[in-house]
MIKOLKOL-302010 format. One record per residue (C-alpha): z, y, x negated; residue in three letters. Coordinates in Angstrom, 1 decimal. Layout:
N
ATOM       w       v       u  resn
ATOM       Z       Y       X   ALA
...
//
This chain:
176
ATOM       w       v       u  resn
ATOM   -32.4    25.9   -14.0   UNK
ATOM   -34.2    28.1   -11.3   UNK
ATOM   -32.6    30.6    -8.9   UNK
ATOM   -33.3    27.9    -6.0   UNK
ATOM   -32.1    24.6    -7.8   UNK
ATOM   -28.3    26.2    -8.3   UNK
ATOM   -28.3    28.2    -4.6   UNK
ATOM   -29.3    24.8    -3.1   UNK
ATOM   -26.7    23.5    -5.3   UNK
ATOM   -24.2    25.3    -4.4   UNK
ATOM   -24.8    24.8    -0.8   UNK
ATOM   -25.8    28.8    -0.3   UNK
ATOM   -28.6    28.1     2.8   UNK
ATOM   -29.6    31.6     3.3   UNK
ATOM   -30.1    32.1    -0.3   UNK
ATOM   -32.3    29.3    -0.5   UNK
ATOM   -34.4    30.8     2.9   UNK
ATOM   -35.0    33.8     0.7   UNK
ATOM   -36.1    32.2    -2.6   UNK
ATOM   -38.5    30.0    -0.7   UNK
ATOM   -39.6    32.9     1.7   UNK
ATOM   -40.3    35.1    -1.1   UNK
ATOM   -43.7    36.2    -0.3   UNK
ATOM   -44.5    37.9    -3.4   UNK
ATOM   -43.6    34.3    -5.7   UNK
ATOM   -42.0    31.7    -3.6   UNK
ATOM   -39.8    29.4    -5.0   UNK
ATOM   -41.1    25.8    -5.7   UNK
ATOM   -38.8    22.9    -4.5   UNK
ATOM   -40.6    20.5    -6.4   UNK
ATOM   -39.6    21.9    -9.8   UNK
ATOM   -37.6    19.2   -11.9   UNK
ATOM   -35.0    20.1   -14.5   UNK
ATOM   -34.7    18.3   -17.7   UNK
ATOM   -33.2    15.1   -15.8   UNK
ATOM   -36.1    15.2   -13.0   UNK
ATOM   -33.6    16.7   -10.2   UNK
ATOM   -35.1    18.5    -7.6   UNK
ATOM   -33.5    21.0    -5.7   UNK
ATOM   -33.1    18.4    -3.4   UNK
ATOM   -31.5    15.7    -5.2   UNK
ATOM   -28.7    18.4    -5.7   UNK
ATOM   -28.4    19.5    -1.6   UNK
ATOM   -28.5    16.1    -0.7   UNK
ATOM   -26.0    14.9    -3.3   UNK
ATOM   -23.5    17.1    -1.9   UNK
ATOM   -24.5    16.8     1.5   UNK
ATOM   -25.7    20.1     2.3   UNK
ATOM   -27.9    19.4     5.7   UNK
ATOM   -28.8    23.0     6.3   UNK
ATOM   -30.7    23.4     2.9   UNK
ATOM   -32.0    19.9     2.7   UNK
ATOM   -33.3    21.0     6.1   UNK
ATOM   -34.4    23.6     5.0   UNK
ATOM   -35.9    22.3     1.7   UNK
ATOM   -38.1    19.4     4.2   UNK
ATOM   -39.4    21.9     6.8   UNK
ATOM   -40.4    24.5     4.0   UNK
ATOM   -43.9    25.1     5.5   UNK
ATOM   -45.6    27.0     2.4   UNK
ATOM   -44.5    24.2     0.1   UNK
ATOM   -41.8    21.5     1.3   UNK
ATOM   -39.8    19.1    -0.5   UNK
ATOM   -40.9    16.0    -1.5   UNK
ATOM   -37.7    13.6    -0.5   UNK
ATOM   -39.6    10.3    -3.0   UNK
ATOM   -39.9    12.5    -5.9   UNK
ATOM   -38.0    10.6    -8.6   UNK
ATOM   -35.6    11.7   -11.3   UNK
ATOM   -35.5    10.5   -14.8   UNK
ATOM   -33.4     7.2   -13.5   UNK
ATOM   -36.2     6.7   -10.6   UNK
ATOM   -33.7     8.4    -8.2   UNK
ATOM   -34.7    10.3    -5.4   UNK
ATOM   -32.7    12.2    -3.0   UNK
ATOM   -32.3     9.7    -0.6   UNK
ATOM   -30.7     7.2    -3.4   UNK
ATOM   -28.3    10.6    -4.6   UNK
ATOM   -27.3    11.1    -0.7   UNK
ATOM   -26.8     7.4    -0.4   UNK
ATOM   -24.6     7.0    -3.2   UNK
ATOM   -22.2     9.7    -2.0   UNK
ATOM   -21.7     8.3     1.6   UNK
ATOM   -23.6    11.8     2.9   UNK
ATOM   -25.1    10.2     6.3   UNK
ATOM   -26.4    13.0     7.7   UNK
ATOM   -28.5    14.1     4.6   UNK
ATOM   -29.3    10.2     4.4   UNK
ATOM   -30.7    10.2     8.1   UNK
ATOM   -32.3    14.1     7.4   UNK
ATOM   -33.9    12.4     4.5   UNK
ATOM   -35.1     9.5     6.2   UNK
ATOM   -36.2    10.8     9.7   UNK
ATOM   -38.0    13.4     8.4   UNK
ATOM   -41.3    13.8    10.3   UNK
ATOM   -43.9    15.6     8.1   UNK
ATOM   -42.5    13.1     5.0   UNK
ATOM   -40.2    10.7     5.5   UNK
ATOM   -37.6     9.2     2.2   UNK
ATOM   -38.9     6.2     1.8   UNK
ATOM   -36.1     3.9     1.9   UNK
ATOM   -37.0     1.0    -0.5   UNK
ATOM   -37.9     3.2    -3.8   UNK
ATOM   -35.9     1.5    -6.6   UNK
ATOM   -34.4     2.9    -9.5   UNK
ATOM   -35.3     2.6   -13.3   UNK
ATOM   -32.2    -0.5   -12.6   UNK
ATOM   -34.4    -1.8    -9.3   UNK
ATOM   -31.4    -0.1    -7.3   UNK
ATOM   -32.6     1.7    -3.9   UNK
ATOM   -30.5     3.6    -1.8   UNK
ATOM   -28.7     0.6    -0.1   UNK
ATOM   -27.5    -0.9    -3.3   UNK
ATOM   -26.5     2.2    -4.1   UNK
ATOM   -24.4     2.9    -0.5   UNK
ATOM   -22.9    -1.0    -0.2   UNK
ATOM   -22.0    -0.6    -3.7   UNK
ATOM   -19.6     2.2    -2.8   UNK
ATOM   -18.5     1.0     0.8   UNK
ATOM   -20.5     3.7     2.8   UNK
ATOM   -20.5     1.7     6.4   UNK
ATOM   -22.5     4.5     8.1   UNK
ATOM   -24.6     5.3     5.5   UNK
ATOM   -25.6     1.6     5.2   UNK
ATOM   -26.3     1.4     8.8   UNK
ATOM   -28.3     4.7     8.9   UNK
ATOM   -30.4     3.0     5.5   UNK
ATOM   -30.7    -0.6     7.9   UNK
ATOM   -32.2     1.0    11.3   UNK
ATOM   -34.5     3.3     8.9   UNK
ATOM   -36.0    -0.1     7.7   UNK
ATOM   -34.1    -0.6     4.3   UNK
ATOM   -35.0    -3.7     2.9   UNK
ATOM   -31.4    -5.7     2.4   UNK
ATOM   -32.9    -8.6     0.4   UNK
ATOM   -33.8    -7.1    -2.8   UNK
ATOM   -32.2    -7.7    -5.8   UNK
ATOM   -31.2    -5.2    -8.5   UNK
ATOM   -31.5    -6.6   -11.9   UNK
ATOM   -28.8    -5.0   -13.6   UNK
ATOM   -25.9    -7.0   -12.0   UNK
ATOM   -25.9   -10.2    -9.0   UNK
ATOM   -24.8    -7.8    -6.3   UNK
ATOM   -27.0    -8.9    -4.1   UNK
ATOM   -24.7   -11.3    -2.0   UNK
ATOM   -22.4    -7.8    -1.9   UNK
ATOM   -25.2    -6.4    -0.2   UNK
ATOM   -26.5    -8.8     2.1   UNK
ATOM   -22.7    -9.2     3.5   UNK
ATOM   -22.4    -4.9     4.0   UNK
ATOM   -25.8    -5.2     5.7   UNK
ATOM   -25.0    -7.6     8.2   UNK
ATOM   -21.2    -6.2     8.9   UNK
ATOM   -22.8    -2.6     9.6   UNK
ATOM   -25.6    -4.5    11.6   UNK
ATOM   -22.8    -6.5    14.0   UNK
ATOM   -20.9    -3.4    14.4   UNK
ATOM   -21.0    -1.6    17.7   UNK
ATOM   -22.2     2.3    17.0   UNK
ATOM   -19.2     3.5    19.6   UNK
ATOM   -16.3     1.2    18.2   UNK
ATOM   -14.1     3.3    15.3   UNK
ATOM   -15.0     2.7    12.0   UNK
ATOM   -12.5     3.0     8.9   UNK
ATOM   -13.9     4.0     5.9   UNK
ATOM   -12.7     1.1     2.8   UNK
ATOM   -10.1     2.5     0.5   UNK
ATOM   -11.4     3.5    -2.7   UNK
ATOM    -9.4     1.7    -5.1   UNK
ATOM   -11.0    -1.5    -3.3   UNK
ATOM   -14.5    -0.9    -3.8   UNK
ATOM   -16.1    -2.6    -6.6   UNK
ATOM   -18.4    -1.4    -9.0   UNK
ATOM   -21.1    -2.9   -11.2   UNK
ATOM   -20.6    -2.6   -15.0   UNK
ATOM   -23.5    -1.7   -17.2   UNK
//
């Protein structure tokens, strides 16, 4: 692991300022460990908006939001997957290079199948008005109906009304 993949990690944002503003050997936030993960992956897994911001606006060398992991993850599918909107809508509305939402998985999973899957309401909605494609299919499981149905709930819901997030022990998930 480098210096900069466990500060951003670890959710230390000044740290990460200095590795990458190091002018004598600035850190790379395109570096992949053994698995593929980015810097990135990891500060948008837990969230961390301040270094994933940080990581995209990098001007000497920022981070590439569709670079995939060993599974064909990228950041936007790890942020997803953990319900972390505002990384999800960092990631996505990124001007200089925005997460492309469709990118599927080494299972044809993307970002939304990942999100629906785990009952992340926001998150889907963020994925649906950032053009995430509802209609296609993984092939490890027929989730598909599962998604379509998430989609158009988060679409019909107003953006002002409360929303309750679904208990855990409900949600469903696909077996392997």
């Amino acid at each position: 692991f480098t210096a900069l993949y466990l500060s951003s990690k670890n959710g230390h944002t000044e740290t990460t300022r200095a590795l990458l503003e190091n002018k004598a050997n600035p850190a790379n936030p395109n570096l992949q460990d053994q698995w593929g993960q980015t810097a990135l992956h990891l500060s948008s897994q837990y969230g961390d908006t301040g270094t994933t911001q940080l990581l995209l606006n990098n001007k000497a060398n920022p981070a590439n939001p569709n670079l995939q992991d060993k599974d064909g993850r990228t950041a936007l599918h790890r942020s997803s997957q953990y319900g972390e909107t505002e990384t999800t809508r960092l990631l996505l509305e990124n001007k200089a290079n925005p997460a492309n939402p469709n990118v599927q998985d080494q299972w044809s999973q993307t970002a939304l199948h990942l999100s629906s899957q785990h009952g992340h309401m926001e998150t889907t909605r963020v994925l649906l008005e950032n053009k995430a494609n509802p209609t296609l299919q993984a092939h490890w499981c027929n989730t598909n109906k599962d998604i379509q149905h998430n989609a158009s709930t988060a679409r019909s819901r107003s953006p002002t009304s409360p929303t309750n997030p679904p208990d855990e022990s409900t949600t469903t998930t696909a077996e392997f």
